[in-house]
N, C-alpha and C positions, 0 to 999 in steps of 0.2 A: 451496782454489781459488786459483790463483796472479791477483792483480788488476794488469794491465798500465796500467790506466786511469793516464790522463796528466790532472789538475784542476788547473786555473786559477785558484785563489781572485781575486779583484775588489776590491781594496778600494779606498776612496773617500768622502769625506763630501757632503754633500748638494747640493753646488755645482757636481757635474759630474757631474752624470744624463745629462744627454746623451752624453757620453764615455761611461759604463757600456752605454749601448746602443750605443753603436758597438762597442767591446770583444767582447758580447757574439754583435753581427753578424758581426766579423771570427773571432771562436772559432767559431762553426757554420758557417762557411764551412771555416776552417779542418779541423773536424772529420772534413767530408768527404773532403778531401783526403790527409788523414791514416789514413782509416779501415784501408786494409792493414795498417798498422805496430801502430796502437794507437789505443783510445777515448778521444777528446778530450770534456772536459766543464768549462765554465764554475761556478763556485761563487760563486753571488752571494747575497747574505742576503735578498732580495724573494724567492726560490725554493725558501728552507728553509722545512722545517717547525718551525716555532718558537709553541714553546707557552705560553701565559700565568705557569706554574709557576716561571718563570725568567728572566733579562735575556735582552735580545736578544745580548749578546755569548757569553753560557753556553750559548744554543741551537746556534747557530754553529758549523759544521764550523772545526777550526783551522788558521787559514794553515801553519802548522807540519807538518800532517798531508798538505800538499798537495804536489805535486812543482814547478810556478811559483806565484808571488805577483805580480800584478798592483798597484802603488800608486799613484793619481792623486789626483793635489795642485793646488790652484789658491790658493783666497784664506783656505780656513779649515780646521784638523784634525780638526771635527766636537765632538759631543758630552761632556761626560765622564762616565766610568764610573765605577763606588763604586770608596769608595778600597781594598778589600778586594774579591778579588785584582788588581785592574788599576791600583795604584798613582798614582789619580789621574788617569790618560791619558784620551785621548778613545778613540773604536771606533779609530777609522784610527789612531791611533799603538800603541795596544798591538796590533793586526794585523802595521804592519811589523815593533816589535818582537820580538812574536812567531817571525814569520819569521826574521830573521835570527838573532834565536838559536838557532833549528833550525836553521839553514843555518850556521852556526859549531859547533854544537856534531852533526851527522850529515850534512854534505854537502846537505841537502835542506830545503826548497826551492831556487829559484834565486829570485831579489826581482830585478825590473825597477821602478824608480820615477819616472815620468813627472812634472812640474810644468809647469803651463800657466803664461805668461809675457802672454797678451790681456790689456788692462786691463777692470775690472768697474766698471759706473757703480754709483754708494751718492746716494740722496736725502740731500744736506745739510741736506734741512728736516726731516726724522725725527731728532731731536740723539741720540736713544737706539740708532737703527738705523746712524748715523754712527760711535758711540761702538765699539757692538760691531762694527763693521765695521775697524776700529783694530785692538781686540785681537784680533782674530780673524786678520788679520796679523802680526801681533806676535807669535803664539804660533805660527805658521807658519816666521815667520823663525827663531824661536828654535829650532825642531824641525830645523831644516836646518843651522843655526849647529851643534848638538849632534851629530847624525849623522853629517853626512855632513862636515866640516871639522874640522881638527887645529888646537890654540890658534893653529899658526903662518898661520893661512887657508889649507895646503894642500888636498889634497882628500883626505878619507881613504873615503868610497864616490862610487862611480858614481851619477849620476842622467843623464836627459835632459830636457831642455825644449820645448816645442813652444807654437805659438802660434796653429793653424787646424787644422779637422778634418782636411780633408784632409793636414795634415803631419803630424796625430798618427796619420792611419791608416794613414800608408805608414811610419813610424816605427815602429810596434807589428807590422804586419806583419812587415816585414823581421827585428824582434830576434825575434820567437817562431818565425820559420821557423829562423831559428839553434839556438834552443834543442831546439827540436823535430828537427830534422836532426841535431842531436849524441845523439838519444837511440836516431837507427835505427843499427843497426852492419850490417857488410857481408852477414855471415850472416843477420839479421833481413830485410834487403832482397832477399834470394832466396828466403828463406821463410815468406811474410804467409799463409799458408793456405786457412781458407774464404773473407777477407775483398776477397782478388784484386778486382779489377775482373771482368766479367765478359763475355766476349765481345771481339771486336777495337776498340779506341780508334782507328780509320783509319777514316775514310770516303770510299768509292769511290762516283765518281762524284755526289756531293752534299756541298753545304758542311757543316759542325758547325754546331751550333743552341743555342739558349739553355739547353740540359740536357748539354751538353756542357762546361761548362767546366774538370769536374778532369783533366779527360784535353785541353784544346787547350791545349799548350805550347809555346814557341816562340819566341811573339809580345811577353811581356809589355813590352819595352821600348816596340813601336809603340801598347800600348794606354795606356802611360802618359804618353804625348807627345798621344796624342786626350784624355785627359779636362786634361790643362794645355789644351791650344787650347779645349778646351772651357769652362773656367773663366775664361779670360782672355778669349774674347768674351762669354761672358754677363755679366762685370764690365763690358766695354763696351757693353753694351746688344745686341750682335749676336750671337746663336745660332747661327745656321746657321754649320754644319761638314760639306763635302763630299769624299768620298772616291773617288778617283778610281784607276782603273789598269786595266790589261789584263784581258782574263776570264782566267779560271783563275790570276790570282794572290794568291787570299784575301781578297778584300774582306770578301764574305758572313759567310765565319767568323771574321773581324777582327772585324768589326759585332757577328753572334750570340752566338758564344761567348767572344770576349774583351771588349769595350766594354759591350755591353747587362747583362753581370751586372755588371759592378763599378757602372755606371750605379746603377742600383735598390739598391745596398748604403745600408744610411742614412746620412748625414752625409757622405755622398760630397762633396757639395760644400756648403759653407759655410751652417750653418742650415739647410737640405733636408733633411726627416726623409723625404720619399718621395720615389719617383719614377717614373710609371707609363710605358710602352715600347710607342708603337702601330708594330708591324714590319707594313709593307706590301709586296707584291709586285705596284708597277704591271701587267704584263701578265699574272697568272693571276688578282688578288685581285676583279676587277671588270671591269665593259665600256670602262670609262674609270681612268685612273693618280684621275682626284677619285673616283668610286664606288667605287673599294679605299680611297682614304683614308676617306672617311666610311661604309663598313663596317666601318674597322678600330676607328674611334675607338668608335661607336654599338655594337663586341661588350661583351658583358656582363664579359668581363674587362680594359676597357680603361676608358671613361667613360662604356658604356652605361644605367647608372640615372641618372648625376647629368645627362644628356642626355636622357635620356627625361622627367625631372621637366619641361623645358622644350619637352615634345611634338617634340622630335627626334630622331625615327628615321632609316636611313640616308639614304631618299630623300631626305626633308626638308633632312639634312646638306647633300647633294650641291647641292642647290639651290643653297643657302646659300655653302658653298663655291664656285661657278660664277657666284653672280649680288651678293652682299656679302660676300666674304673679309672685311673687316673686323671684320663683325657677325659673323661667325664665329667668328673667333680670338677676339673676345671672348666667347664663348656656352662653347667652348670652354676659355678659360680659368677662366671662373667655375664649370664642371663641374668642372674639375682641383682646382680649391680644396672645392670642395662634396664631392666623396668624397675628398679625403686626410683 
């Protein structure tokens, strides 16, 4: 059986698990997106089956076997492995090495390697955890001196740098739709099969909705200019971002289907591991624009249990909202904290 599967191996040592979930968020997003052409599938080691008979690196699908290599580097290169076969390296270096020597010696994989540049606080009163915090640099720098630079300090590989989620996630983005895009050919692109979309991607007469968004294209530039505004007033303490324009010029499905998924992706913005999305429709959702709001917030898939623990259901809400906005917003946000 011919296996068209497109695998993403992950590697990474312990210092930047958050990254690996982002990664893993933007591959199954991606995957969808992807699915006419070919099966996208993430390779990360929390997902193998790996059985007590052997290292975790022996259990291991091999970056080599894989067609991209993901590598993200921050302050340390992780563990080391016996010096029989892995040479003394830690997981993350014998993985990139790995790779690139399949990708020198058969074309394949392709190794994208990431390095975060944010500084990390180390307790100076731990002298031990100080100490290893040193060479754990040291042996970083030295991995980078060795690869990727020629005695003369030229550059002999590619890496990029990045220094906040959100810059690593439109980074990683953008290089995997590359790689990904060079692997459909023209013929492959006229004939995806059973995998087609299915049914018309147009919506007449109603906007696209939050299950729309591999098919709402278009836009991506204006929704990348809402989530900056969006970033840079919540760094200023002010949220509110209002969108304004004609009817029938896409507000709706700006909102739905472009802003609200990338919203809810993890590490969208900075340290936010969730993010939950009450969409209201002031005139059908309730009898009042506040009883759609505090219906929407009080449905069970928005903050209706961590709202309900404080005996506020919608009514209650709506009170609340109409007679202490303040007491609200705060009830409100200690709901938002109690279910993430």
């Amino acid at each position: 059986m011919n296996d068209d599967r497109v695998r993403i191996f992950v590697s990474s040592p312990a210092d930047v698990d958050h990254e690996r979930a982002m990664v893993k968020d933007v591959i199954e997003g991606l995957a969808q997106e992807y699915l006419p052409y070919f099966p996208l599938q993430a390779v990360l080691w929390e997902e193998e089956a790996l059985t007590a008979d052997r290292t975790f690196q022996a259990g291991l699908t091999r970056p080599a076997d894989c067609e991209i290599v993901l590598v993200i580097l921050w302050t340390r290169l992780g563990s080391p492995l016996p010096q029989e076969p892995y040479r003394g390296m830690t997981g993350t270096e014998w993985e990139f090495v790995n790779a690139v020597e399949g990708s020198g010696s058969a074309g394949n994989p392709e190794v994208l390697v990431y390095k975060k540049t944010a500084p990390r606080l180390v307790d100076i009163t731990d002298a031990e955890a100080a100490r290893q915090a040193v060479d754990d640099r040291r042996r970083l720098d030295e991995f980078f001196r060795r690869h990727f630079f020629n005695e003369d300090n030229t550059f002999r590989r590619a890496f990029r740098t990045f220094d906040s989620d959100a810059g690593f996630r439109d980074l990683l983005e953008v290089q995997l739709r590359k790689l990904l895009n060079r692997r459909i050919s023209v013929e492959r692109r006229a004939s995806t099969g059973d995998r087609q979309w299915r049914g018309s991607p147009f919506r007449v007469g109603r906007p696209f909705d939050t299950g729309d968004e591999r098919v709402f294209t278009g836009r991506e530039r204006e929704v990348r200019e809402l989530l900056t505004r969006l970033s840079e007033r919540a760094a200023a303490g002010r949220g509110l971002l209002l969108i304004t324009g004609a009817s029938g010029s896409g507000k709706t499905s700006l909102l739905r289907a472009g802003l609200v998924p990338r919203l809810t992706r993890p590490f969208q913005f900075e340290e936010v591991a969730t993010v939950r999305c009450c969409l209201v429709h002031p005139r059908t959702d309730g009898a009042t624009p506040i009883d759609a709001l505090a219906a929407r917030l009080c449905a069970p898939d928005c903050l209706g249990d961590a709202l309900g623990r404080f005996g506020l259901a919608a009514a209650q809400m709506a009170r609340l909202l109409n007679n202490e906005p303040t007491v609200a917003a705060h009830q409100i946000a200690t709901a938002a904290t109690v279910q993430a």
